[in-house]
C-alpha positions in Angstrom: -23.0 30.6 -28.5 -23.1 32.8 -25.2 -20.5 31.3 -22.5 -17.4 31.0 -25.3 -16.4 32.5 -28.5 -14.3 29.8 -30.9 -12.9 29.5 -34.2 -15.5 28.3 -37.0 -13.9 24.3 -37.0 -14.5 24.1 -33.5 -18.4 25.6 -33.3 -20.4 22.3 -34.0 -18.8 20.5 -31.0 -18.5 23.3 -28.8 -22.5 24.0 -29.6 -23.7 20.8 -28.5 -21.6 21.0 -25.4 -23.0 24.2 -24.4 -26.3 23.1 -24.2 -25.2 20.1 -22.1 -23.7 22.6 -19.7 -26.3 25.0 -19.7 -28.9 21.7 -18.9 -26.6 20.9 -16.1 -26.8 24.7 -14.5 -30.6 24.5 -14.8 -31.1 22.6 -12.3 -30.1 24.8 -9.4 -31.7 25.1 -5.7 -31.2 27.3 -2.9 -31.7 26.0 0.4 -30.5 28.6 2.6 -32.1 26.8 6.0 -29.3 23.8 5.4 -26.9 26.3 4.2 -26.7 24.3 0.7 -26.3 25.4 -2.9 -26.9 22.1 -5.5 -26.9 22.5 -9.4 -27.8 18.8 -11.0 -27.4 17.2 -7.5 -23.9 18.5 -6.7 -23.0 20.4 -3.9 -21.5 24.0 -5.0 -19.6 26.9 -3.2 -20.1 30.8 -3.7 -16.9 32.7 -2.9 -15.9 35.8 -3.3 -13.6 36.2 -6.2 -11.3 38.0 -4.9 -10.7 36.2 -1.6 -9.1 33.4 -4.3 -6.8 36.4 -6.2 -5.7 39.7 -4.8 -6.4 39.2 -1.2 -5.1 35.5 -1.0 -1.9 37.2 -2.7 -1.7 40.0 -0.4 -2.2 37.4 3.1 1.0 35.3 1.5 3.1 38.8 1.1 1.9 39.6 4.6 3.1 36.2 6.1 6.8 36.7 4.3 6.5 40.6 5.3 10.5 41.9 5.8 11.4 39.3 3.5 12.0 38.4 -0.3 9.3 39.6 -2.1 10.2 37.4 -5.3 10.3 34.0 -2.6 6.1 35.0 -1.7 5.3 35.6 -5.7 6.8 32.2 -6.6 5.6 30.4 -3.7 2.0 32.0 -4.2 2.1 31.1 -7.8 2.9 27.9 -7.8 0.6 26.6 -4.7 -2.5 28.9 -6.9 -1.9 26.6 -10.3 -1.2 23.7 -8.8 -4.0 23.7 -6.5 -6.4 25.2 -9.6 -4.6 22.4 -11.9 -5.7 19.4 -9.7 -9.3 21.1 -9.0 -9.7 21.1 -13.0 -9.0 17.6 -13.3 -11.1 16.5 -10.5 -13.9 18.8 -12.1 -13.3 17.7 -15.6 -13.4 14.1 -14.4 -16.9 14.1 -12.6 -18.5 16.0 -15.5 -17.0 13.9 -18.3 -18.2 10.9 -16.7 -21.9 12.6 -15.3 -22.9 13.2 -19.0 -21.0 10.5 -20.6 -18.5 12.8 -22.8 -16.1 10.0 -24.6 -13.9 11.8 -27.5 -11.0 13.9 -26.2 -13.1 16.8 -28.1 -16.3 16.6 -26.3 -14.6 16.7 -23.6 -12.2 19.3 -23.6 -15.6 21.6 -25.4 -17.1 21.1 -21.9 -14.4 23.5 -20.5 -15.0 26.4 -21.5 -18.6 26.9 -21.1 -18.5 25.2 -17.6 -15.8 27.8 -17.0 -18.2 31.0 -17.8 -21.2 29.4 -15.4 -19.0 28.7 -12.6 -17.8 32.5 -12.9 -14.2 32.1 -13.6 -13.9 34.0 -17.0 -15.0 34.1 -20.8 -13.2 32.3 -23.2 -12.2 33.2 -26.6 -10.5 30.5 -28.5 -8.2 31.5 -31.1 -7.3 30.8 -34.5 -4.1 29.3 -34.9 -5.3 26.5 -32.1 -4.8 22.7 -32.2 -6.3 20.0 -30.0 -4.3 17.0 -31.0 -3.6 14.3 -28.5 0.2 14.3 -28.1 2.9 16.9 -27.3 2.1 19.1 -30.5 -1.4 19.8 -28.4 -1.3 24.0 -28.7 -4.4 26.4 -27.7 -3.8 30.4 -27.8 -6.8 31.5 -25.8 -8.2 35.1 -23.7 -9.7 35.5 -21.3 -11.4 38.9 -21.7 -13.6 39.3 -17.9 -10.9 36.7 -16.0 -12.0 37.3 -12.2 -8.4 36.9 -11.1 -7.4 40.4 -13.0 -11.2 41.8 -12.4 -10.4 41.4 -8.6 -7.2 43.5 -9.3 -8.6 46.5 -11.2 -11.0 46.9 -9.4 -9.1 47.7 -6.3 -7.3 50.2 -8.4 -3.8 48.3 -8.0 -1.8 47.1 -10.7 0.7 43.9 -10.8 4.1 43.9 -12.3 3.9 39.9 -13.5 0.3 38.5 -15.1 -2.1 37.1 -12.0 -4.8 35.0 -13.5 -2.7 31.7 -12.4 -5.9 30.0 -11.1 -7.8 30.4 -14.1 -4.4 28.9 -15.8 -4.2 26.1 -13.8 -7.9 25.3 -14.3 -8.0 25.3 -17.5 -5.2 23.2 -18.2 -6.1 20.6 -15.7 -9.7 20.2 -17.0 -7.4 19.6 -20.6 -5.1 17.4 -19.4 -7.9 15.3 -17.9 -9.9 15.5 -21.5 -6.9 14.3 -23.3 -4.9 12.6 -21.0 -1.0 14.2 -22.0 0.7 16.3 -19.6 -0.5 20.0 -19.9 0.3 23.6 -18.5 -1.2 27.4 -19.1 0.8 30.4 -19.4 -0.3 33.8 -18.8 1.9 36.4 -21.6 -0.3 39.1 -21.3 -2.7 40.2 -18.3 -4.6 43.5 -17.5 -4.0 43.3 -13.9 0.0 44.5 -15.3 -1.4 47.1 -17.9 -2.3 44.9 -21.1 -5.5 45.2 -23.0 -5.7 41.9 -22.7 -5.5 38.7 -20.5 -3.8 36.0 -23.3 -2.8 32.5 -22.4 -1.0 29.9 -24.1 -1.4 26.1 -23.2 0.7 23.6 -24.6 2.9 20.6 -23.3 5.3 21.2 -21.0 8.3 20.6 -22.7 6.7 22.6 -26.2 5.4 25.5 -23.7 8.7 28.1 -24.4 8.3 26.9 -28.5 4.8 28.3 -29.1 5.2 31.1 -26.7 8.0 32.3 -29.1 5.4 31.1 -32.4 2.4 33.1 -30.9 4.7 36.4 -30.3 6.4 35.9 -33.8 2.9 35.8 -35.3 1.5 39.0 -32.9 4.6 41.2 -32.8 2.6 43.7 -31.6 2.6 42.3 -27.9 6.2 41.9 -27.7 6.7 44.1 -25.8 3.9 43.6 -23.3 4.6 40.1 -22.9 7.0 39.9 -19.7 7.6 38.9 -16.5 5.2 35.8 -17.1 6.4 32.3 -15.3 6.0 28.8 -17.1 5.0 26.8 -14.7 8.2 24.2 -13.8 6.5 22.1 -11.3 6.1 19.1 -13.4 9.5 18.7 -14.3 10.3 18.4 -10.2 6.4 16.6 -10.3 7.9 14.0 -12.5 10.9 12.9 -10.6 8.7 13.0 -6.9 6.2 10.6 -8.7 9.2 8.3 -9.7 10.7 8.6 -6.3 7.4 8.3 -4.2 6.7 4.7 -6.7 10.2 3.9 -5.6 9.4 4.1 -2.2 6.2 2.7 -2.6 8.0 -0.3 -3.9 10.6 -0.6 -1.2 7.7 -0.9 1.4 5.9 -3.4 -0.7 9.4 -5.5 -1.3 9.9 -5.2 3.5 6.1 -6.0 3.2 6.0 -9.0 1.5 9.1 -10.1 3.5 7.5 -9.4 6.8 4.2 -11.6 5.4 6.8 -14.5 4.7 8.2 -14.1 8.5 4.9 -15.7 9.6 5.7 -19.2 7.5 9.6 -18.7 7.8 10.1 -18.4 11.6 13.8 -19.8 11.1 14.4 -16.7 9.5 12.9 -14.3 11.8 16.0 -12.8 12.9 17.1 -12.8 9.2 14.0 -10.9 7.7 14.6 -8.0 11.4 17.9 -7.5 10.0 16.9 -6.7 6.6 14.0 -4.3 7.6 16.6 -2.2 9.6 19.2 -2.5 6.3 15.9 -1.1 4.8 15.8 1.9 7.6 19.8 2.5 7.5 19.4 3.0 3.8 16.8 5.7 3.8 19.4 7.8 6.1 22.3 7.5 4.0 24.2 10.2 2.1 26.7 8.1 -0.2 26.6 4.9 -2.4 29.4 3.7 -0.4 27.1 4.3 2.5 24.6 2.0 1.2 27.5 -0.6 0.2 28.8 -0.8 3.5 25.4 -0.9 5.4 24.4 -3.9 2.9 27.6 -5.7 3.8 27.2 -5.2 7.2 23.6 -6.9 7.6 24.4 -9.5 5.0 27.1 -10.7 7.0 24.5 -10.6 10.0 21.9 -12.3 8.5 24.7 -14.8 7.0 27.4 -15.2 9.2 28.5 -18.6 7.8 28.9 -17.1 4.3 30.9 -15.0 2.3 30.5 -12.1 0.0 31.5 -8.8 -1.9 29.4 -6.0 -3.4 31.2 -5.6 -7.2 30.2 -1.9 -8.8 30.3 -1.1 -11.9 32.9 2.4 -12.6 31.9 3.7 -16.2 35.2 5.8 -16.3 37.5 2.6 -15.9 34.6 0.2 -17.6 35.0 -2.5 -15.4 34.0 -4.2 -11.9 35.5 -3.8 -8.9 35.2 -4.9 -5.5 33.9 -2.2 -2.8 32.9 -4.2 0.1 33.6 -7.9 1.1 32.7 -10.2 4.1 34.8 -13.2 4.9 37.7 -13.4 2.9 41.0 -13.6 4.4 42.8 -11.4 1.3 42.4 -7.5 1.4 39.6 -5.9 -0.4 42.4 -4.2 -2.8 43.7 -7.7 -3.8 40.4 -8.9 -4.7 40.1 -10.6 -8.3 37.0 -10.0 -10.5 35.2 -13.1 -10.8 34.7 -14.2 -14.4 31.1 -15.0 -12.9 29.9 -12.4 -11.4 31.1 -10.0 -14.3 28.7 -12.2 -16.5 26.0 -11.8 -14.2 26.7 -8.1 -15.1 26.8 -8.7 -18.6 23.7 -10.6 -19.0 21.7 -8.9 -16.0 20.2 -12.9 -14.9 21.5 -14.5 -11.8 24.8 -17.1 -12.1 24.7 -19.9 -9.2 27.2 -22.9 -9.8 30.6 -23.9 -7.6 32.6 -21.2 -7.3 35.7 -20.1 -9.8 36.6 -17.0 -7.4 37.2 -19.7 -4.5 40.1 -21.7 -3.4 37.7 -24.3 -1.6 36.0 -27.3 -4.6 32.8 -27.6 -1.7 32.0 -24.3 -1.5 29.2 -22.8 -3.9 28.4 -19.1 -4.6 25.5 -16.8 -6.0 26.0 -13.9 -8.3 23.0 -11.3 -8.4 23.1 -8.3 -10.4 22.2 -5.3 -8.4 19.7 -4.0 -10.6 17.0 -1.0 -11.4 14.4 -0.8 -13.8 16.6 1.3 -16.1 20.4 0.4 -14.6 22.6 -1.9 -13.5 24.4 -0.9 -10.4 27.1 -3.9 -9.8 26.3 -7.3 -8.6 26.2 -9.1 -5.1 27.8 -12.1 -4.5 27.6 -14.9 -1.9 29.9 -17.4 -1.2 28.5 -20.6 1.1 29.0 -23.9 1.5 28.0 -26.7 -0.8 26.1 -29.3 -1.3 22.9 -26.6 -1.3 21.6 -22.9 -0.8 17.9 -23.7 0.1 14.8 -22.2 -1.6 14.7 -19.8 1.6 18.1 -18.6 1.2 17.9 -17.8 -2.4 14.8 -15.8 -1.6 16.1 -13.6 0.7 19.8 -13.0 -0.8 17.8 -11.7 -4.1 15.3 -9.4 -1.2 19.2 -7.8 -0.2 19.6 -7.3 -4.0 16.3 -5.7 -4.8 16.4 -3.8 -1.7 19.8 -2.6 -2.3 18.6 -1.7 -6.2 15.8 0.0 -4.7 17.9 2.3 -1.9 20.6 2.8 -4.9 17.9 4.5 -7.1 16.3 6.4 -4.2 19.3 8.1 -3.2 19.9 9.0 -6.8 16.4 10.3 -7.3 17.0 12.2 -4.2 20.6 13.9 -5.1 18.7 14.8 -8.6 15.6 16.4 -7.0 18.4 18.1 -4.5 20.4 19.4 -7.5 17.4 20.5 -9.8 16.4 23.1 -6.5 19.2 24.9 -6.4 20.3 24.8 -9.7 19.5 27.3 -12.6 18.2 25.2 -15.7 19.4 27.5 -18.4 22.9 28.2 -17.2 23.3 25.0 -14.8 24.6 27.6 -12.0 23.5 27.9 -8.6 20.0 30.3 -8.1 19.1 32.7 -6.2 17.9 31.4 -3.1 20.9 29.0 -2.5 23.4 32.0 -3.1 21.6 33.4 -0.3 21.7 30.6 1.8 25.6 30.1 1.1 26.0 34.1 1.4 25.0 33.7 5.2 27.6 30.9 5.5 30.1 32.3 4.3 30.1 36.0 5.6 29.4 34.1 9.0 32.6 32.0 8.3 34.4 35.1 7.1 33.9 37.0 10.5 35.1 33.7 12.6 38.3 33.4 10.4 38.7 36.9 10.0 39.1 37.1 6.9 37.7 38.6 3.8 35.3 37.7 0.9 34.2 39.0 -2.4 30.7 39.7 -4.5 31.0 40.6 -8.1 27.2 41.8 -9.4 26.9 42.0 -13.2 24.5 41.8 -15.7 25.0 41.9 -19.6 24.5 45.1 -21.4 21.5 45.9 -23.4 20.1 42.4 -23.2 17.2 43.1 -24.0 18.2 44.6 -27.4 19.6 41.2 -28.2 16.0 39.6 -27.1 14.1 41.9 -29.3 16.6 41.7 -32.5 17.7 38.2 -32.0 15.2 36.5 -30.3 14.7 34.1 -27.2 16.4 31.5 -28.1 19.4 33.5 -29.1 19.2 35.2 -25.6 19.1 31.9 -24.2 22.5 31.3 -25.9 23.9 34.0 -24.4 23.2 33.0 -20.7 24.6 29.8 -21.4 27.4 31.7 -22.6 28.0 33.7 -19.6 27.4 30.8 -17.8 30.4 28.7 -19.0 33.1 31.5 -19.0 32.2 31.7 -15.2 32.9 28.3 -14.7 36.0 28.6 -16.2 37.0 32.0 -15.1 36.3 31.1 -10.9 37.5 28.9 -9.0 36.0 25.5 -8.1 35.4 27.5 -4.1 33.8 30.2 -5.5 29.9 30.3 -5.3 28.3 31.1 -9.0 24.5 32.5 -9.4 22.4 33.7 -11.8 20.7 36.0 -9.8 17.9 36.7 -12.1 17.3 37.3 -16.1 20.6 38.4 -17.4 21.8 39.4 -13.8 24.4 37.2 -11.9 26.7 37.1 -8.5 30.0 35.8 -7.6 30.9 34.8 -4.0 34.9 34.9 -4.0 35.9 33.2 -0.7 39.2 34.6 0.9 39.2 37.3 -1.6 40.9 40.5 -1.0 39.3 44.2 -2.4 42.6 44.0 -5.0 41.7 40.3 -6.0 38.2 41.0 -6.6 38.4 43.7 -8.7 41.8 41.5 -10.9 38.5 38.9 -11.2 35.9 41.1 -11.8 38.4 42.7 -15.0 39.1 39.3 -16.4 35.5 38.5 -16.5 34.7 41.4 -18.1 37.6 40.8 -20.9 36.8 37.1 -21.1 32.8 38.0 -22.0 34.0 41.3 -24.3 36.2 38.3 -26.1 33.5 35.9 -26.6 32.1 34.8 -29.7 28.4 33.5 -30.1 27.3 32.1 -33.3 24.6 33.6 -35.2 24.1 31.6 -37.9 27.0 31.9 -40.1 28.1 35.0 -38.5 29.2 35.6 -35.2 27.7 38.3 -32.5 30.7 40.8 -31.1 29.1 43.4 -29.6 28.5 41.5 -26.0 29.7 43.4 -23.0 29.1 43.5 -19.1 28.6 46.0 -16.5 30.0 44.6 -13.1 30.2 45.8 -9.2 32.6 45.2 -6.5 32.1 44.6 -2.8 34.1 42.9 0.0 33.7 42.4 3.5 34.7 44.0 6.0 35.0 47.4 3.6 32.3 47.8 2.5 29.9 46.0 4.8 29.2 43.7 8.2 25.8 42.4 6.9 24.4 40.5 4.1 22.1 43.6 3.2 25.0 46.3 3.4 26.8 44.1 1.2 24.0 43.8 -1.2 23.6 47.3 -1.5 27.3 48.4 -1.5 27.6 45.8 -4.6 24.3 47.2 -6.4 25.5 50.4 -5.9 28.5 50.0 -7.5 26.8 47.8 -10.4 25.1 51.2 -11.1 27.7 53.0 -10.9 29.2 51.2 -14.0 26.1 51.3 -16.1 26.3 55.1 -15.3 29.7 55.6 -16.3 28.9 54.2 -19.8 29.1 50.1 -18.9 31.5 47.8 -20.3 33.2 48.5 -16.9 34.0 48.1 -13.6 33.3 50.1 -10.3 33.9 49.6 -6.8 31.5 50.5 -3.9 
């Protein structure tokens, strides 16, 4: 074989494949008169490599110039694999279904050899590979002429993280196509940063950091090269868009249908306005009891003859209780839980029947549970008059339900997407880019009060000797660690961040120079008094290094303050760590 080099299991199918790829690149014409490149009837593109690698990173760095640095990388990363990922799908999708590939295996064999013709890189499948269709799917791959890290050297300029994050992103789309399971690519190693090699692991997303650390426990002898690489983390925020964009999507079918039905229900015309503007009102709110009290409001305006309350489920006190009603004369506080309505919780169907919750015999009611695909919110319940509640009336009372349901999830979906953006995963405190966004606030609230605020920088000591001797996963430990006796050293004002590997920042609001540094100390005793498990032992050799800065001593702006803290950081590593200086 000529366009990919695989382990022996693999070279029957990856053989017959070639030669279907090597048919399809044949077939090529030129026409330069039209401007038009075709190869088997499809249209094709040359560009120059590096246009798509070194230059497109340099024209993001140049559009963030005088900023962060880190913010560009990330940002460029991310848009380059995603926007590769999807063009590998799209690819693998046409080609699979041009040459009629059927088994997962033909068509993930495709890939590689359509990679080399197309000019992206060389593959080299190794050994210790797996193509199974699930989550236990693992390849360990190179890519020894990538033209992402060609681009680089032959500029003569080196990166500090791996670059080849298109040729990641295409490869594991094309996969994920050919098998159909989530899938990402990770560069560990990459000669654009030094290495003798560009090495990639693929695998899915939620095994990815597993057989990164089973391909360096089985190659020790790239340990030390593999760094600064990225797993890509956009599925896990992919995932929860895709569930909130299909909950929208289902909101606007549930006001579409209801806007259809206006046309046969003209009676309920000015019912069917007020429940598309509830709809609009709920997209806008901020709280749950937001959405409760704009649901009462328009039920009571698209029923003004009837009664109801909103009952919500409170997990902490296991029980309904009533947090909005319409039309009863007693105060919400003295409500009663209606025997109904808690069994239309219970069973999650609707209870209609005369009403036990009412002092009047001829009045009826309707108990809805407010309800999710996955949870139970509470339950709505109308109060009206008997002998009947029509057909139409039914209809629309369970539209409020849904719609309510629907608005319930959305803002949840949306407080979780919120949360997972400013949030570390590992260590569950804040990250970088929101410190810096609440650093602004509160220096800039700090000059109008006049008063002072705090930064503690530390990182731990020799991390990386724990890394190396313990592994990952016991460094992972660690952070969590640190992360916890923050949260219980600080107080509930103070801002917590990791501010990068083992390196984190404390915002101290109102904190004098003297408090600081009391902090800073008990932080440092609280970590040196820690205890992490390893195995049956325990580890008792962690320490930190930490800097102090306040405003105004040491600093007016953000970037003085920055630097007077670093400074002082080093300062403490330089006086033997363990410690802590001042700026």
């Amino acid at each position: 074989m000529k366009a990919v080099k695989v382990p022996k299991k693999f070279e029957a199918i990856f053989k017959k494949t070639e030669k279907v790829v090597q048919t399809f690149f044949e077939k090529k014409e030129f026409d330069v008169s039209k401007g038009k490149i075709e190869i088997s009837g499809e249209r094709y593109l040359f560009v120059r490599a590096a246009s798509l690698s070194l230059d497109f990173f340099e024209c993001i760095l140049n559009l963030y110039k005088g900023k962060n640095k880190k913010i560009a990388q990330n940002f460029t990363r991310k848009l380059v694999f995603d926007m590769a990922h999807a063009i590998g799908m799209k690819d693998a999708e046409h080609f699979h279904k041009e040459w009629k590939l059927k088994t997962p295996l033909e068509k993930i064999s495709a890939g590689p050899p359509h990679f080399a013709y197309t000019g992206w890189a060389f593959v080299e499948l190794l050994d210790d590979s797996k193509a199974t269709p699930d989550i236990n799917f693992y390849l360990s791959y190179k890519h020894p002429h990538s033209f992402e890290a060609d681009a680089w050297l032959k500029a003569d300029k080196k990166s500090d993280v791996p670059v080849c994050f298109m040729n990641a992103g295409y490869s594991s789309g094309w996969c994920e196509q050919s098998f159909s399971i989530p899938l990402i690519s990770t560069e560990i190693t990459c000669r654009a940063k030094g290495d003798k090699e560009c090495t990639f692991i693929m695998a899915h997303p939620s095994k990815m950091k597993e057989y990164i650390a089973h391909f360096l426990k089985k190659n020790p002898e790239i340990v030390d090269y593999a760094t600064n690489y990225e797993i890509p983390d956009f599925f896990r925020l992919k995932e929860a868009e895709l569930t909130l964009r299909d909950v929208n999507s289902r909101l606007f079918e549930s006001n579409k249908q209801l806007k259809i039905q206006t046309k046969a229900l003209e009676e309920k015309a000015r019912s069917i306005s007020f429940l598309n503007e509830m709809g609009e009102n709920f997209t806008s709110a901020h709280s749950s009891n937001e959405i409760y009290m704009i649901c009462a409001k328009y039920t009571q305006k698209m029923f003004p003859n009837f009664k109801g309350i909103i009952w919500t489920y409170s997990k902490i006190k296991n029980k309904l209780g009533a947090t909005a009603q319409w039309g009863h004369e007693k105060p919400l506080e003295k409500l009663h839980i209606a025997a109904e309505a808690y069994l239309a919780f219970q069973k999650r169907t609707i209870q209609i029947s005369s009403c036990s919750h009412s002092r009047h015999k001829k009045e009826g009611y309707i108990c809805l549970p407010i309800l999710s695909s996955d949870e139970c919110y509470g339950v709505l319940s109308i109060t009206f008059d008997l002998p009947i509640l029509s057909h139409t009336e039914q209809d629309l009372i369970a539209q409020i339900s849904r719609s309510l349901a629907l608005a319930l999830t959305n803002l949840k979906l949306r407080d979780s997407l919120y949360e997972m953006s400013i949030r570390d995963y590992m260590t569950g405190l804040y990250n970088r880019r929101y410190m810096e966004e609440m650093l602004s606030k509160a220096l800039a609230n700090a000059k109008r009060k006049e008063s002072s605020l705090g930064i503690i920088m530390f990182d731990i000591d020799y991390f990386k000797n724990f890394n190396d001797t313990y592994g990952h996963e016991m460094g992972d430990l660690i952070l969590k660690k640190i992360g916890e006796s923050l949260k219980e050293e600080f107080r509930e004002g103070d801002i917590l961040c990791r501010f990068g590997g083992e390196e984190f920042l404390v915002i101290l609001i109102d904190s004098s120079e003297k408090m600081t540094l009391k902090r800073a100390e008990n932080l440092r005793k609280d970590v040196q008094n820690l205890r992490v498990p390893i195995g049956s032992q325990e580890l008792k050799q962690l320490t930190v290094s930490l800097g102090v800065a306040t405003f105004p001593e040491n600093g007016w702006t953000e970037k003085e303050l920055f630097h007077a803290v670093d400074k002082a950081l080093y300062q403490a590593k330089e006086r033997g760590r363990n410690r802590v200086c001042v700026a």
